[in-house]
C-alpha positions as CSV (number, residue, x, y, z in Angstrom):
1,X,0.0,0.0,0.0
2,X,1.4,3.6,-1.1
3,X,1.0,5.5,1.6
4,X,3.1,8.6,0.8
5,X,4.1,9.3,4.3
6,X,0.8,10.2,5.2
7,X,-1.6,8.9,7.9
8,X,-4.3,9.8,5.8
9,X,-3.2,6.9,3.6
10,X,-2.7,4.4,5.8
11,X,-5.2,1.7,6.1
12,X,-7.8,3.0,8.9
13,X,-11.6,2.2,9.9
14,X,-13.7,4.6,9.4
15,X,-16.3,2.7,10.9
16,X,-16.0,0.2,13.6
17,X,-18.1,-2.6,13.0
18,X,-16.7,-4.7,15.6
19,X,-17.1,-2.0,18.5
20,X,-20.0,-3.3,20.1
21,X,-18.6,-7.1,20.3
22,X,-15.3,-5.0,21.9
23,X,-17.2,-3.5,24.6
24,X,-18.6,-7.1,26.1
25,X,-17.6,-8.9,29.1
26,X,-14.1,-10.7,28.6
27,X,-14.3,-14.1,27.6
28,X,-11.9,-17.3,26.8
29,X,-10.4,-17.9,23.5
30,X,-8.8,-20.7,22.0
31,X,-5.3,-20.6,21.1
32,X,-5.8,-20.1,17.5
33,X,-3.6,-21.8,14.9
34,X,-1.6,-23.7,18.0
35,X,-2.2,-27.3,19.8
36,X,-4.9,-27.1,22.4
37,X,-3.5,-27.9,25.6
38,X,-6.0,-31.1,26.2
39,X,-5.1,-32.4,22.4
40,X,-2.5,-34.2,20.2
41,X,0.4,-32.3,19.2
42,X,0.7,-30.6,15.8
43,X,-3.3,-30.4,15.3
44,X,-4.3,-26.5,15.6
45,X,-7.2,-25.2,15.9
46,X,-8.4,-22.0,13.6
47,X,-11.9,-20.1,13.1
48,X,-13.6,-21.5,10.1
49,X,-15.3,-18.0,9.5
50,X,-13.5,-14.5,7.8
51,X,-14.6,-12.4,10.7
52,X,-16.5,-11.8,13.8
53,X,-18.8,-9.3,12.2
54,X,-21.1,-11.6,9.5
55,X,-22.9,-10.1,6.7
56,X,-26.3,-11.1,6.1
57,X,-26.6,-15.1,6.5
58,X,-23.8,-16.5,7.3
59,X,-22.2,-18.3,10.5
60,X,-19.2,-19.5,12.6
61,X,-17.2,-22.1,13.9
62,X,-13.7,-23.7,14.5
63,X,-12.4,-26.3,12.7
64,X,-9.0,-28.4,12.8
65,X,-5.8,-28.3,10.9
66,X,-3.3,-31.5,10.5
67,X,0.3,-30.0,10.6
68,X,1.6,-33.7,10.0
69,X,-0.4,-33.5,6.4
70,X,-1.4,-36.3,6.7
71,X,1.7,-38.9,7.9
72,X,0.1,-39.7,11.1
73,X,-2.7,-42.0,9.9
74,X,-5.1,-41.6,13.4
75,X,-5.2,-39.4,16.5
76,X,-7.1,-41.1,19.6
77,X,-9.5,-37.8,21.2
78,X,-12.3,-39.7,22.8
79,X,-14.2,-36.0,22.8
80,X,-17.4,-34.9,23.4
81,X,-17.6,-31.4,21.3
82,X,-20.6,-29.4,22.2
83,X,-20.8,-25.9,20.2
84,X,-24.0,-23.4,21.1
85,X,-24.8,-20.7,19.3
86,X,-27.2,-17.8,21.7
87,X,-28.2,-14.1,21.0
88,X,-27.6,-12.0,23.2
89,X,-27.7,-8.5,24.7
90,X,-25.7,-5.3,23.9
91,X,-24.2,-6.3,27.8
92,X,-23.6,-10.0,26.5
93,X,-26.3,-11.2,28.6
94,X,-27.8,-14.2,27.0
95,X,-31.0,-13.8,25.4
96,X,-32.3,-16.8,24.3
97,X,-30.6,-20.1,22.5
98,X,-30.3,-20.4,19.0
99,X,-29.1,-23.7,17.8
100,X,-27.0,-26.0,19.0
101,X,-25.2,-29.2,18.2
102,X,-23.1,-32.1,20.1
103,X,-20.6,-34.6,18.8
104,X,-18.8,-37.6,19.6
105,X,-15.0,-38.7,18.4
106,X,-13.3,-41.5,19.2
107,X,-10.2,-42.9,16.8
108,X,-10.2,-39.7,14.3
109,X,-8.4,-40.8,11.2
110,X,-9.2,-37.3,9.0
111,X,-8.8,-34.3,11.5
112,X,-9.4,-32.1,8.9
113,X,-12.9,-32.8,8.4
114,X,-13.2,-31.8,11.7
115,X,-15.6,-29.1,12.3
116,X,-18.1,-27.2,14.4
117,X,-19.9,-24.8,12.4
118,X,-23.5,-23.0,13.4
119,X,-25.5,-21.2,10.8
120,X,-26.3,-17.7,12.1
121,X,-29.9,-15.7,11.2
122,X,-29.6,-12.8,8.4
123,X,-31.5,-10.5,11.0
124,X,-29.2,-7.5,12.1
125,X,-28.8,-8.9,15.8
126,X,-25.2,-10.2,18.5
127,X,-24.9,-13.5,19.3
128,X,-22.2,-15.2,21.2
129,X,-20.8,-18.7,20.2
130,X,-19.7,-21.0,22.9
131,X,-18.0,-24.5,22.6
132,X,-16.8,-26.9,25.2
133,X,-14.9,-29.9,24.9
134,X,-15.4,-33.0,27.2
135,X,-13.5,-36.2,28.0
136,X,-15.8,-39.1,26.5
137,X,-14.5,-41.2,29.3
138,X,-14.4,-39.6,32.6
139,X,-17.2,-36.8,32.0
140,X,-14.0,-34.3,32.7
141,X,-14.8,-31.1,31.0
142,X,-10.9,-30.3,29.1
143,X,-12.0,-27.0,28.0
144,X,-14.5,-24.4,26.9
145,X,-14.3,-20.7,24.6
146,X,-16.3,-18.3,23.4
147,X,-16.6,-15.9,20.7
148,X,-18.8,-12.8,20.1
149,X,-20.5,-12.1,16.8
150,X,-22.6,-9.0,14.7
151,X,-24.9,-9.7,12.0
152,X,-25.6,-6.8,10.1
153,X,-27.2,-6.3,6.6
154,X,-25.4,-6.1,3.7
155,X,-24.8,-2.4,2.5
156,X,-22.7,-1.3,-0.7
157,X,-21.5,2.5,0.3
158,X,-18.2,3.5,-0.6
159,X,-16.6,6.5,-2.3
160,X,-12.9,8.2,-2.6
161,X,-12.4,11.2,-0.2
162,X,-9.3,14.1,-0.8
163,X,-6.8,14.9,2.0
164,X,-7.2,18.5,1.4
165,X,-9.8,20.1,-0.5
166,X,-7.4,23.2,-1.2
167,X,-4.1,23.3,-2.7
168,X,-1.4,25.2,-4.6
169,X,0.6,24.1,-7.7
170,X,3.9,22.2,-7.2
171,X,1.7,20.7,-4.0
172,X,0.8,17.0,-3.9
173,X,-3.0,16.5,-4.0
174,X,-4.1,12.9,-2.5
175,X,-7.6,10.9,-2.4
176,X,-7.9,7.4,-0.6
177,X,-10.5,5.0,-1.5
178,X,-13.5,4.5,1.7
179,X,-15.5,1.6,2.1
180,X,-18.3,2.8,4.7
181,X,-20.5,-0.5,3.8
182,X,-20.5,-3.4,5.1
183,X,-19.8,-5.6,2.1
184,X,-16.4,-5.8,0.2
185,X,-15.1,-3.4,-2.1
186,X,-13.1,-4.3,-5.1
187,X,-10.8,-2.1,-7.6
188,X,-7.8,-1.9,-9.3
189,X,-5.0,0.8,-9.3
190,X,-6.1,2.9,-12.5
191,X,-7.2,6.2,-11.8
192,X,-7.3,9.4,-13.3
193,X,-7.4,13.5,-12.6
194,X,-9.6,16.0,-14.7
195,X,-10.1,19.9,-14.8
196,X,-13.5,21.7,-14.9
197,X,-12.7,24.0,-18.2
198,X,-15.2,25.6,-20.6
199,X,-18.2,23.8,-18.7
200,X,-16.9,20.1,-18.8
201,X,-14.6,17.9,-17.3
202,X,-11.2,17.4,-19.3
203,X,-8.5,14.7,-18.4
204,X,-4.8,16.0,-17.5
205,X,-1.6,13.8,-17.6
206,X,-1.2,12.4,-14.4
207,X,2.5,12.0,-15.2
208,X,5.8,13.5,-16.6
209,X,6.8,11.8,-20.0
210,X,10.0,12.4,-21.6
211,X,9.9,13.2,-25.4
212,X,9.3,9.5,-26.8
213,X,8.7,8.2,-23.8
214,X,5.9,5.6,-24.0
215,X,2.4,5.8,-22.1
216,X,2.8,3.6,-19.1
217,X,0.4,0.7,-18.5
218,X,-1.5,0.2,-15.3
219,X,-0.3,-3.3,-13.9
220,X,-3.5,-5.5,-13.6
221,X,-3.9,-5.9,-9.9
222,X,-7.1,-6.6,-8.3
223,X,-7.5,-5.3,-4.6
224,X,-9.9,-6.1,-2.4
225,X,-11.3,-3.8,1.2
226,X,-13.9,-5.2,4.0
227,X,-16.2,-2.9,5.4
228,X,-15.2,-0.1,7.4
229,X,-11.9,0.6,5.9
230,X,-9.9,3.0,4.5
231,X,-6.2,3.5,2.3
232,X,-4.7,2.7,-1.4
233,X,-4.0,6.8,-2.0
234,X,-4.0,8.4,-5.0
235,X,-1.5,10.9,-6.2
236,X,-1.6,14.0,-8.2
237,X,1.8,16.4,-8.0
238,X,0.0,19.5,-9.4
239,X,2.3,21.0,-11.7
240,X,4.3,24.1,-10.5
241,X,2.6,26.3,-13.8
242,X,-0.9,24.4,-13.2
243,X,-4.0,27.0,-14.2
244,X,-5.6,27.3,-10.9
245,X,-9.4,26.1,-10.7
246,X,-11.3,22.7,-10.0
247,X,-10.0,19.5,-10.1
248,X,-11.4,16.1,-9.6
249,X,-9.9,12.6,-8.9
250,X,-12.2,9.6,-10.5
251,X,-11.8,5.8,-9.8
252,X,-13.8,3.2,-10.6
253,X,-14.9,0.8,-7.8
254,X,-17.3,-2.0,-7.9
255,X,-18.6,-4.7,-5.5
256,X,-15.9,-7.7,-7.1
257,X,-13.2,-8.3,-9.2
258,X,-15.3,-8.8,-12.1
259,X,-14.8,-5.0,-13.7
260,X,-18.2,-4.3,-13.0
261,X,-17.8,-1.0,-11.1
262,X,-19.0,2.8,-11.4
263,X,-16.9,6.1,-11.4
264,X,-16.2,7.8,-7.8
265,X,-15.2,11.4,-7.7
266,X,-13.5,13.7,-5.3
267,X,-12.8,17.1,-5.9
268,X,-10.4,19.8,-5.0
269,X,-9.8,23.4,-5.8
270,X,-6.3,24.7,-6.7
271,X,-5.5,28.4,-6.1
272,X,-2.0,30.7,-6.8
């Protein structure tokens, strides 16, 4: 990411989807990606979902990863694996019981089919997911964590935004992209600048060519930003003989990589 030395640049949320999960009573995680202390050795755990805030339907769970791939033939748990899934209140108090789901392994011969996965409800709503592991054999309980989840609806609402909205030539005029939806925003790096002159917009080289110089192609890169975020500046170095007036950066952003986006503006003014 081309950040230009500026904190404007830098990746940032400009809105915090996660705060209200943030602000609930501390809970116990597992020890993603590493052993759990009650299992075998080299089989980690990880969360089977992208994130803790869920867009429309979707769900959560944890799942298991074999970091012998698959030399050792068998691993002996003798588990009982109960995951719950409850809404709950802003507070984290438990509100009422969603679903739920209990199994039973013995002599595990593929770990990585291994998972514990709840389907969440599309509704806007918090839910906590809970998940306990017990020994088959002695009713011991070996260990139980929680996780706290948003659903929220999906919403498509970005749009580029300019660090200053007044500038002078020779200064360096820069525009980020903002994703203040909740679904994913896709683009590439093409942009371009254009000047308001005799009542339309005209493009200007963003650029300094020699004479003979080719025109530079755009690499195809496809970048993708979650909800909430911010970054992936654009430059303009306005030209030190520039005609002062209004300016506008446009990029084209869409929901996927498919090149099915619309034009985004953000203007600025320059001034002598």
């Amino acid at each position: 990411m081309q950040t230009y030395g500026k904190p404007f640049c830098k990746g940032q949320k400009v809105r915090d989807y996660e705060r209200p999960l943030n602000r609930m009573p501390p809970v116990r995680h597992p020890p993603l990606e590493r052993d759990l202390p009650f299992g075998p050795r080299n089989m980690s755990i990880y969360e089977s979902a992208f994130s803790r805030v869920i867009v429309g339907r979707g769900g959560f769970g944890y799942a298991f990863f074999d970091e012998t791939y698959g030399v050792r033939k068998e691993v002996r748990l003798f588990w009982d694996v109960t995951a719950t899934l409850s809404r709950i209140s802003r507070r984290g108090r438990v509100l009422r019981q969603i679903d739920s789901t209990r199994q039973s392994f013995g002599v595990v011969r593929q770990i990585d089919d291994l998972s514990f996965w709840l389907d969440t409800p599309s509704g806007p709503a918090l839910y906590r997911y809970d998940i306990e592991f017990w020994d088959s054999r002695s009713g011991e309980l070996l260990g139980a964590y929680s996780e706290y989840l948003r659903v929220v609806r999906p919403r498509f609402r970005v749009g580029i935004a300019v660090h200053r909205s007044l500038l002078r030539p020779g200064g360096l005029a820069l525009a980020r992209v903002e994703n203040r939806g909740t679904l994913w925003a896709s683009f590439g790096l093409p942009y371009s600048v254009q000047r308001y002159e005799g009542g339309a917009w005209t493009g200007v080289p963003l650029f300094v060519r020699r004479p003979g110089e080719p025109q530079a192609a755009w690499p195809l890169v496809g970048i993708s930003m979650h909800g909430g975020q911010t970054g992936w500046c654009m430059a303009y170095r306005i030209p030190a003989d520039a005609e002062p007036g209004r300016y506008r950066f446009v990029k084209s952003i869409g929901r996927d990589l498919s090149g099915d986006g619309r034009f985004y503006t953000a203007g600025f003014r320059v001034r002598r």
